[in-house]
C-alpha positions in Angstrom: -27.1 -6.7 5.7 -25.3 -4.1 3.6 -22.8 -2.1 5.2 -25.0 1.0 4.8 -26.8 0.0 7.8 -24.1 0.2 10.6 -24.8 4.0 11.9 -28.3 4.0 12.8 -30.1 1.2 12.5 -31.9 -0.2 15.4 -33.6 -3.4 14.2 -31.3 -6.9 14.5 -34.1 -9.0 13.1 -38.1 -8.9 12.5 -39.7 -12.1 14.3 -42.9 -11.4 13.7 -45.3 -9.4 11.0 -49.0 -10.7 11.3 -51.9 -8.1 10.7 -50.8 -4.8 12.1 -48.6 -6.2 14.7 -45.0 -6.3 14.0 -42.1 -7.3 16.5 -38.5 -7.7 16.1 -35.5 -6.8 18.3 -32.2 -5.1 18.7 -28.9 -5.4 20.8 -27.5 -2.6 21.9 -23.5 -3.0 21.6 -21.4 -2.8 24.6 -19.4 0.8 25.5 -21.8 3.2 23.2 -23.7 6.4 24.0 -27.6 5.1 23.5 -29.9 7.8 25.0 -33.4 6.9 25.6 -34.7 8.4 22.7 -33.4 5.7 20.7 -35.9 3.7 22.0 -38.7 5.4 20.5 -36.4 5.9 17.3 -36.0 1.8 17.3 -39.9 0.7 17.7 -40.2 3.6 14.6 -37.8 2.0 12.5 -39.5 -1.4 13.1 -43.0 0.3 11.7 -41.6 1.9 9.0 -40.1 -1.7 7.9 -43.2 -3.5 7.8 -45.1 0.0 6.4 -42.1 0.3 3.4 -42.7 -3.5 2.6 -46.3 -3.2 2.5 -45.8 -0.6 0.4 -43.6 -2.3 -2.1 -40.6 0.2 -1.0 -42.5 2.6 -3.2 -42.6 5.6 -0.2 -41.4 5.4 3.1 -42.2 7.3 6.4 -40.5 10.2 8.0 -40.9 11.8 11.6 -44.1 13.7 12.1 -46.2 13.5 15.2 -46.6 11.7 18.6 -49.0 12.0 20.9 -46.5 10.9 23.7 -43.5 8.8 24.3 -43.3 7.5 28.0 -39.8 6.4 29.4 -39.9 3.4 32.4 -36.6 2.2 32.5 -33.3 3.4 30.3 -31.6 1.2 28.2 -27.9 -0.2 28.8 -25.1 -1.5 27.0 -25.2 -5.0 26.4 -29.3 -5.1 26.8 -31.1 -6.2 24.3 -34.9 -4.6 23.4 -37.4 -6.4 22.6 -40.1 -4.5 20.2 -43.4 -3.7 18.9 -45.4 -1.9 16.9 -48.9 -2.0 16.2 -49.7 0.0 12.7 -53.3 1.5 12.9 -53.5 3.1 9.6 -50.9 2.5 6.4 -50.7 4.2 2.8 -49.3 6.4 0.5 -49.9 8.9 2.5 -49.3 8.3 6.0 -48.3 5.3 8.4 -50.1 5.8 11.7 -48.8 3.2 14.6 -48.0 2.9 18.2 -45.3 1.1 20.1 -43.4 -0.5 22.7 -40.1 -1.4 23.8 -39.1 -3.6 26.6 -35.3 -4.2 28.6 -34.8 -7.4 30.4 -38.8 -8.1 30.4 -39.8 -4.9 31.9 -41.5 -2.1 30.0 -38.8 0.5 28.9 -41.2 3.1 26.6 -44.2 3.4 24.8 -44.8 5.3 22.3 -48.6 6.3 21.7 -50.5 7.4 18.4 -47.4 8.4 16.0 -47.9 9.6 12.4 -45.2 9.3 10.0 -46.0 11.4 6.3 -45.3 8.8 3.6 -43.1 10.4 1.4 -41.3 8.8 -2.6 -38.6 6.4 -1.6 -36.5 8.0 -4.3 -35.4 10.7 -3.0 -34.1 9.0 0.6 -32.9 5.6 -0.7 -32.9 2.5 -3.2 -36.2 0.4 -2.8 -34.3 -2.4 -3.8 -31.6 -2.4 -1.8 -34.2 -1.9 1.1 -36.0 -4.6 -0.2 -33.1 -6.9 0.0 -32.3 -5.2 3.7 -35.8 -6.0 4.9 -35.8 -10.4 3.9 -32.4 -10.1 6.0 -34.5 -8.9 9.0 -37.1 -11.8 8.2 -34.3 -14.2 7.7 -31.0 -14.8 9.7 -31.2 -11.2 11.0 -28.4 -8.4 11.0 -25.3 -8.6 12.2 -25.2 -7.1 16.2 -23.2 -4.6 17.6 -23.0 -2.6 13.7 -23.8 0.6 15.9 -20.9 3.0 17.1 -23.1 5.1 19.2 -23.6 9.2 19.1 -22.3 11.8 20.5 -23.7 13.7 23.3 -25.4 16.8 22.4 -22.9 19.8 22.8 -25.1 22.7 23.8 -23.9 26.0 23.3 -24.3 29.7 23.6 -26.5 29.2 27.0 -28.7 31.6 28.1 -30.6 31.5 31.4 -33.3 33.2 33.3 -33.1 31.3 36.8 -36.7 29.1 37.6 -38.0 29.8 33.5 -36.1 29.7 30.2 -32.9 28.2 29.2 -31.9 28.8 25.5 -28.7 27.1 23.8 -27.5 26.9 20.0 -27.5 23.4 18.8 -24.6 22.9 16.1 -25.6 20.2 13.8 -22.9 18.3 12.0 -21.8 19.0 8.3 -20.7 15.3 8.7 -21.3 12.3 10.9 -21.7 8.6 10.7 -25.4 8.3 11.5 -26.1 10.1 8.2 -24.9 7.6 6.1 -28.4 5.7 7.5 -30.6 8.6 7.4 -30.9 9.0 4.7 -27.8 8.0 2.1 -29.6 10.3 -0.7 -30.7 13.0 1.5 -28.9 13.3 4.8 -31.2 14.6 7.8 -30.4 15.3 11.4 -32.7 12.4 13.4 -35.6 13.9 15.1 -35.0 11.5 18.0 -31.3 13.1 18.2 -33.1 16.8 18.2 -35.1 15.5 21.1 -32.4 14.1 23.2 -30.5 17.8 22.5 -34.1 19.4 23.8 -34.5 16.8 27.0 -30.9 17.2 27.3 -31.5 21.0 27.9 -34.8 20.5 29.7 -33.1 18.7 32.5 -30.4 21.6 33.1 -33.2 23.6 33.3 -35.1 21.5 36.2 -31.9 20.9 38.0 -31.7 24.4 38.5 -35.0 25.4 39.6 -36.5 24.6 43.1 -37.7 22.5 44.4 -35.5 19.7 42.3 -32.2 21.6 42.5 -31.8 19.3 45.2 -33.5 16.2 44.0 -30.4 14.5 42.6 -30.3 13.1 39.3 -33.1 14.1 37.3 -34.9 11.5 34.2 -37.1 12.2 31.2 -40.5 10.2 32.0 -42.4 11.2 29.2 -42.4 13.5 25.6 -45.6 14.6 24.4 -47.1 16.7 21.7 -44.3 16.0 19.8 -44.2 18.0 15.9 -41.9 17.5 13.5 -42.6 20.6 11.5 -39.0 20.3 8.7 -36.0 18.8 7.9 -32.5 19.8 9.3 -29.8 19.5 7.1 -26.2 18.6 7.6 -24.8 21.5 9.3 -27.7 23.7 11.0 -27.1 25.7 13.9 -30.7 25.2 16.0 -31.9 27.8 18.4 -33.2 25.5 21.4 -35.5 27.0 23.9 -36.9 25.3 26.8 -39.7 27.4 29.0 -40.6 25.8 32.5 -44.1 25.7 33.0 -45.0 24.0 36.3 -42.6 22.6 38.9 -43.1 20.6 42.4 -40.9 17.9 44.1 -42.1 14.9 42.0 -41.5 16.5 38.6 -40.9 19.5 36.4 -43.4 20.4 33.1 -41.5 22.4 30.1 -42.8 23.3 27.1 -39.6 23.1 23.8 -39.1 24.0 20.8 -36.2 24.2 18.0 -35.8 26.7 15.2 -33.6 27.5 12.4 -33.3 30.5 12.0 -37.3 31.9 11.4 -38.4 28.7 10.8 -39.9 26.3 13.5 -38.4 23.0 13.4 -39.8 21.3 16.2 -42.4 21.8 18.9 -42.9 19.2 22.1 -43.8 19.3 25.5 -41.4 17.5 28.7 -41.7 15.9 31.7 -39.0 15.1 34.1 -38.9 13.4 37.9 -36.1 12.5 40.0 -34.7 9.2 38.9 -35.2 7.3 41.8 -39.0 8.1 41.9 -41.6 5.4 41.4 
C-alpha cells in the first residue's frame, strides 16, 4: 500500500465482501495512543471501502450520523480487531451501515445505524490510487504497524460550574500526520478525534460530580445521537461544552457539543460508568 496510508488508516486487509457484509481486520501497533473511538473510526473506514468500490471510486463517504456507538472492552497495543460492517443502504448519495469490532473474540463496540453523505471523490482524493489501495486490502493486505498513533487531546481554557458544565477550547492542528490520510486534497480534523476531545472532557466532568468523584476510573460505554454538522479545518480552535444531565453511582448522562466560532460543528450525547462495572 502506498505510503499515503501510514497515519490513519485502520484497515490491514478486507477478508470478506459478500452482499452487504464486509469484514476485514487491523493490528494495532505496539507503544501508540489508540483511543476507543478509533474503533468506531476503523469499522467506518472498512464501509466506506467496500461503499467507494461499489461506487467505482466515483464519491466517497464522510462523517454524518450515528444512532449510537457502544464501547465493551478498549482496545490495546498489540491487539488485533477483527471487523464488520453490514451496509443497509449505498449510493451516490448516502452509504447507510452498521458495525462491529471485536478484541481477542470478545465484542469491543458496535456501532448502530450510521449515515455517511456521499460526496465527489475529487475533491478528497485520487480514485485510482484508491482503487489500486483497495485490491491491496483484497489481496496480500497492508503492511502492519504503518500507524504512529495521536496525540491526546490538550484541552484548554477550562471552565467549570461544579456538578453541570465544563467548557474547554480545543486547538486543532495547522499540521499533523493523520492529515496526510484524511484527506491528502482536503485536510479535515477526524470526527472520531473530535469525539475522543468531547469524551475526553465528559469524563473530567463526571469525575468531579457526586456520586462518581469517588468511583475511580471512569469509561465511555456508549455515544449516541451523534451529528456531524461541518468540516474542521487544519487549525480551528473548537469551543467544547459538556452539560451533565443525569448522574447516579452506575453512570453519568451528558449531553456535548463543539462549535467554531457561531457555527455548530458537532452535536452528541455521553454515557460514562466506572470501569470496573459490569
Amino acid at each position: 500500500m502506498s505510503g499515503r496510508f501510514r497515519s490513519f488508516s485502520f484497515v490491514d486487509r478486507i477478508t470478506r465482501r459478500e452482499g452487504g457484509r464486509v469484514e476485514g481486520h487491523y493490528a494495532v501497533p505496539l507503544g501508540v495512543h489508540f483511543p476507543a473511538s478509533l474503533m468506531a473510526e476503523a469499522v467506518g473506514q472498512l464501509a466506506a471501502w467496500s461503499a467507494m468500490a461499489q461506487l467505482d471510486f466515483a464519491h466517497r463517504p464522510v462523517a454524518g450520523l450515528a444512532n449510537a456507538v457502544h464501547y465493551h472492552a478498549l482496545p490495546h497495543p498489540g491487539c488485533t480487531l477483527q471487523l464488520q460492517a453490514d451496509i443497509e443502504r449505498c449510493d451516490a448519495e448516502a452509504v447507510a451501515y452498521s458495525g462491529k469490532a471485536f478484541v481477542d473474540g470478545r465484542l469491543a463496540m458496535e456501532l448502530q445505524d450510521s449515515v455517511g453523505p456521499m460526496l465527489p471523490m475529487d475533491e478528497f482524493d485520487d480514485p485510482l490510487l484508491l482503487r489500486a489501495d483497495f485490491h491491496t486490502l483484497l489481496g496480500a493486505g497492508a503492511a502492519p504497524g504503518r500507524f504512529g498513533g495521536v496525540p491526546e487531546p490538550v484541552l484548554q481554557d477550562l471552565q467549570a460550574v461544579p456538578g453541570e458544565r465544563l467548557a474547554a477550547t480545543l486547538q486543532v492542528p495547522a499540521a499533523a500526520p493523520y492529515f496526510e490520510d484524511h484527506f491528502p486534497r482536503r485536510p479535515v480534523f477526524p470526527g472520531t478525534l473530535l469525539m475522543d476531545a468531547l469524551a475526553t472532557l465528559s469524563l473530567q466532568l463526571a469525575q468531579q460530580s457526586a456520586p462518581l468523584a469517588a468511583a475511580g476510573p471512569l469509561v465511555t460505554r456508549k455515544v449516541s445521537q451523534v451529528k456531524i454538522r461541518s468540516f474542521t479545518a487544519p487549525g480551528a480552535q473548537l469551543q467544547l461544552e459538556v452539560l451533565l444531565q443525569d448522574i447516579d453511582a452506575q453512570r453519568a448522562r451528558l449531553k456535548v457539543s463543539a462549535r467554531n466560532d457561531d457555527k455548530t460543528v458537532a452535536t452528541a450525547r455521553i454515557e460514562v460508568s466506572p470501569k470496573e462495572a459490569a
